[in-house]
LUMMI-138094 format. One record per residue (C-alpha): x, y, z; residue in three letters. Coordinates in steps of 0.001 Angstrom, whole numbers, plus 524288, in hexadecimal, padded with zeros to 5 digits. Each point is the difference from the previous one (the first is absolute). Example, Ala and Ser with C-alpha at 12.3 -4.5 7.8 and 13.67 -1.06 7.14 Angstrom:
# residues 2
8300C7EE6C81E78ALA
8055A80D707FD6CSER
This chain:
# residues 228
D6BF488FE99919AUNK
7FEAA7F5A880C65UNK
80DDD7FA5E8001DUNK
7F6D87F1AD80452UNK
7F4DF800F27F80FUNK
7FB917F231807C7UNK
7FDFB80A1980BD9UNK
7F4E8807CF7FAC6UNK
7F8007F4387F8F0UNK
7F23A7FB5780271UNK
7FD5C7F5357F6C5UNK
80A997F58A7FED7UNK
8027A7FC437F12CUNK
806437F28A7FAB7UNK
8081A8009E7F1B7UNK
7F4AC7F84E7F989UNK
7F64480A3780318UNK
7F8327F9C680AFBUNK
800348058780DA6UNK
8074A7F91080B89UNK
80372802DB80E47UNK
80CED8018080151UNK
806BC8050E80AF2UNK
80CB180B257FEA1UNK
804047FE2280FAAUNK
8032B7F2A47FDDDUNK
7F3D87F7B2805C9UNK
7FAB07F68F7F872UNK
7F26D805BD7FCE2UNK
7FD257F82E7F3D0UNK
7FDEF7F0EF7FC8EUNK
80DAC7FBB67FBE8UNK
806A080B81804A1UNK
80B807FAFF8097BUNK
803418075280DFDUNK
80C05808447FFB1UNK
808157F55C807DDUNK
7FDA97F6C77F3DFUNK
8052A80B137F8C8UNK
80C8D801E08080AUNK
801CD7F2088009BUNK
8005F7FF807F299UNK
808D080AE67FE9FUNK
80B5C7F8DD809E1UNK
7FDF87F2847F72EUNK
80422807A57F51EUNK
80AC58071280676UNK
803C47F1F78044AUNK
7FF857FBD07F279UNK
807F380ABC7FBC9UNK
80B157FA1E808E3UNK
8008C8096A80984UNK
7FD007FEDA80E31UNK
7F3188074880347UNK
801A68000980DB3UNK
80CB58072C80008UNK
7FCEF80E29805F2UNK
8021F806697F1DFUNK
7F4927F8D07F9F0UNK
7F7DF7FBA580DAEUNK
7F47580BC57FD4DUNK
8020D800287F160UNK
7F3077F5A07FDF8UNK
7F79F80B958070FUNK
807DC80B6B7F7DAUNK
7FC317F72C7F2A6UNK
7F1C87FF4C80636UNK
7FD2880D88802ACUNK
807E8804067F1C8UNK
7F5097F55E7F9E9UNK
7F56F807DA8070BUNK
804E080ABC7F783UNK
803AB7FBB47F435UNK
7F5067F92C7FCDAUNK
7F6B780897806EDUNK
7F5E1801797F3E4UNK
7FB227F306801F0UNK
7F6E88085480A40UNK
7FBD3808DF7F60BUNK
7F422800E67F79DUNK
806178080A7F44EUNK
7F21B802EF7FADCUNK
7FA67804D780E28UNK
80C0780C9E7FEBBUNK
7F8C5803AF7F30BUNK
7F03F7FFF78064AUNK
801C281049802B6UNK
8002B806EE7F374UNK
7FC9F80C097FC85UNK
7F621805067F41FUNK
8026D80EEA802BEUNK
80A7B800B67F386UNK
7FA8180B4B7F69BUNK
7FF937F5D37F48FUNK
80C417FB59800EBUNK
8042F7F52C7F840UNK
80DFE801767FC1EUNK
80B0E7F686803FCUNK
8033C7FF4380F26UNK
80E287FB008014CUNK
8071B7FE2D80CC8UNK
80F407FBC27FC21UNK
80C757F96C808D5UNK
7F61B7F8AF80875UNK
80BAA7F942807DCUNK
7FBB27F31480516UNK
8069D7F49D80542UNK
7FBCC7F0217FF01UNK
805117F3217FF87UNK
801107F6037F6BDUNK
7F7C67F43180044UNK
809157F7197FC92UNK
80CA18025480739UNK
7FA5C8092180BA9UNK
80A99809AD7F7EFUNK
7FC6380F3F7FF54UNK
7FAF9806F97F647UNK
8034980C848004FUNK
7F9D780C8E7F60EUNK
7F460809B47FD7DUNK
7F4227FE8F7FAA4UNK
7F8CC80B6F7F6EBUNK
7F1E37FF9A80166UNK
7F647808887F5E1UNK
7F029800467FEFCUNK
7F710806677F750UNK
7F2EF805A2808BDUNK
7F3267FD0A7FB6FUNK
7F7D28069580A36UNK
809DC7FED180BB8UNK
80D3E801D28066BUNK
807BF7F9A380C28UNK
8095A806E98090CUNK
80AFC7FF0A7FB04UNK
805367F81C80B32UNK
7F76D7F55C7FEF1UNK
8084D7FB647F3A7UNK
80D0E7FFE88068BUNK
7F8B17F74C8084DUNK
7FCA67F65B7F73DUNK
80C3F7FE727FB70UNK
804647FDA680CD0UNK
7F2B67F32480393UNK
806FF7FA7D7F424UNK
80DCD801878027CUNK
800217FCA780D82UNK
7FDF47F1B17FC90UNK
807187F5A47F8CBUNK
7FFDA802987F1AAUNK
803037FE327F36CUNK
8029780D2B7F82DUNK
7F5A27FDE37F4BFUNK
7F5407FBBF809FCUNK
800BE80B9280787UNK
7FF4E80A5C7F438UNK
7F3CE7F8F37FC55UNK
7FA027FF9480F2FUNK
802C780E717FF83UNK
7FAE2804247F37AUNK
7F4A37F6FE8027AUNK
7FC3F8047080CC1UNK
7FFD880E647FB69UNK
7F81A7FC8C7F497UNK
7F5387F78080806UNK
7FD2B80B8C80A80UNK
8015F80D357F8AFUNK
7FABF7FAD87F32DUNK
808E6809E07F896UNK
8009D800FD7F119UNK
80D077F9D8802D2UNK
80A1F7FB7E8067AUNK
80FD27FFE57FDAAUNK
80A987F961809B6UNK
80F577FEE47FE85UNK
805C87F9C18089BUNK
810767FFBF7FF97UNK
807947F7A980BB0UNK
80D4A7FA75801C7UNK
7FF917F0B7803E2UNK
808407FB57809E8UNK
7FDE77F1A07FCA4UNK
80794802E67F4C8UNK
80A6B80AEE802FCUNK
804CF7F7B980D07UNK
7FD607F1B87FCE6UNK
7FF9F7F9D87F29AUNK
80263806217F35FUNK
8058680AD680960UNK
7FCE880D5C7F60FUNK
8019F80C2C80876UNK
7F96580B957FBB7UNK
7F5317F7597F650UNK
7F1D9806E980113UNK
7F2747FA367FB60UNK
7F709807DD7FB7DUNK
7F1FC7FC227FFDCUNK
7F2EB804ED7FAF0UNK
7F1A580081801AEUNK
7F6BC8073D7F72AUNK
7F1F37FF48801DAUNK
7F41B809537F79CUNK
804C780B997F765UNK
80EF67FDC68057FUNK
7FD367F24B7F86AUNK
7F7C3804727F4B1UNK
8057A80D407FBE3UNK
80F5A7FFEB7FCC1UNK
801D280E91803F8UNK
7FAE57FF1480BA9UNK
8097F7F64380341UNK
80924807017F9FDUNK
7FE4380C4B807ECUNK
800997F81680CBFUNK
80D0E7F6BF7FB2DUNK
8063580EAF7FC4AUNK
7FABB804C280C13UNK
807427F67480775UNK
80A617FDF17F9B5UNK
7FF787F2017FCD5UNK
8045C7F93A7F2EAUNK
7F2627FD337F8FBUNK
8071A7F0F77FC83UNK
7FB117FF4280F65UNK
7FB7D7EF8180278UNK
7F0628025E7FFAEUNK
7F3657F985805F4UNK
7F42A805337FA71UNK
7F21B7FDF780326UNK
């Protein structure tokens, strides 16, 4: 796996599903989008704000450090989740058991406070009349992570996505993450998990099916579900 998925992307991809050039070295290369000195200006307000002195030599190329770490954190923005899933393959032998790829490690940010969230996401499909490399679903995991989101949304995106381009017999995503809005500001609760779900086709519709995949994973089957 790319360790900056944004590197190896054609088609640029916004959250709502419409396409929009964006650019990952920092120009401004769509309406809206401000230049990366607006960016580092913005970054020494709040660093003035903060009551510190950003021109002291500690903190004088921090606004340009946060830039670049932006490029990278939210580097999905420039990814068209659906594009990784075009190559598939229809050579299988008839197979149409579960495919399961567990301890997808991702990393995001919340919406709300900028905060990590930290976890791993398990991702399952049921082939109809094709399969993906493998790979390709780490990497969706990864166009939706590496953006600012909200736990729940992203299962769904995931699942979703999956669901729209393979047209399997279903679909199945857990996703578990710590949140660091809440373990270091706020109700501060180290060590809390949330554990979300998305079950789409047979993984909805037939209970051992989901079974098998919740036992496969090893996740509580009192998991917080979004079903299509």
């Amino acid at each position: 796996m790319s360790s900056d998925p944004a590197q190896e992307a054609g088609a640029l991809g916004g959250g709502n599903g419409q396409l929009q050039e964006i650019g990952i070295d920092g120009t401004a290369a769509g309406p809206g989008r401000p230049a990366r000195e607006e960016a580092e200006a913005a970054v020494r307000t709040l660093l003035r704000w903060a009551g510190d002195d950003a021109d002291r030599e500690g903190l004088r190329d921090t606004p340009a450090r946060v830039a670049r770490a932006w490029e990278e954190f939210f580097a999905g923005y420039a990814i068209d989740p659906k594009a990784l899933l075009e190559r598939t393959f229809s050579e299988t032998e008839g197979y149409d058991e579960m495919v399961l790829l567990r301890d997808i490690r991702f990393e995001s940010h919340c919406e709300h406070h900028l905060a990590p969230i930290i976890g791993c996401a398990h991702v399952a499909y049921l082939p109809k009349h094709r399969v993906v490399g493998i790979s390709k679903l780490v990497r969706v995991v990864e166009a939706f992570a590496r953006r600012l989101q909200i736990q729940e949304k992203m299962t769904v995106q995931i699942a979703n996505t999956i669901n729209d381009v393979l047209e399997p017999n279903g679909v199945a995503v857990v996703v578990e993450a710590a949140h660091q809005c809440m373990t270091t500001r706020g109700v501060h609760k180290p060590g809390v998990s949330m554990v979300t779900s998305c079950m789409l086709g047979q993984f909805r519709s037939n209970a051992s099916t989901r079974r098998e995949f919740l036992s496969l994973v090893g996740t509580p089957q009192g998991t917080s579900n979004h079903h299509a």
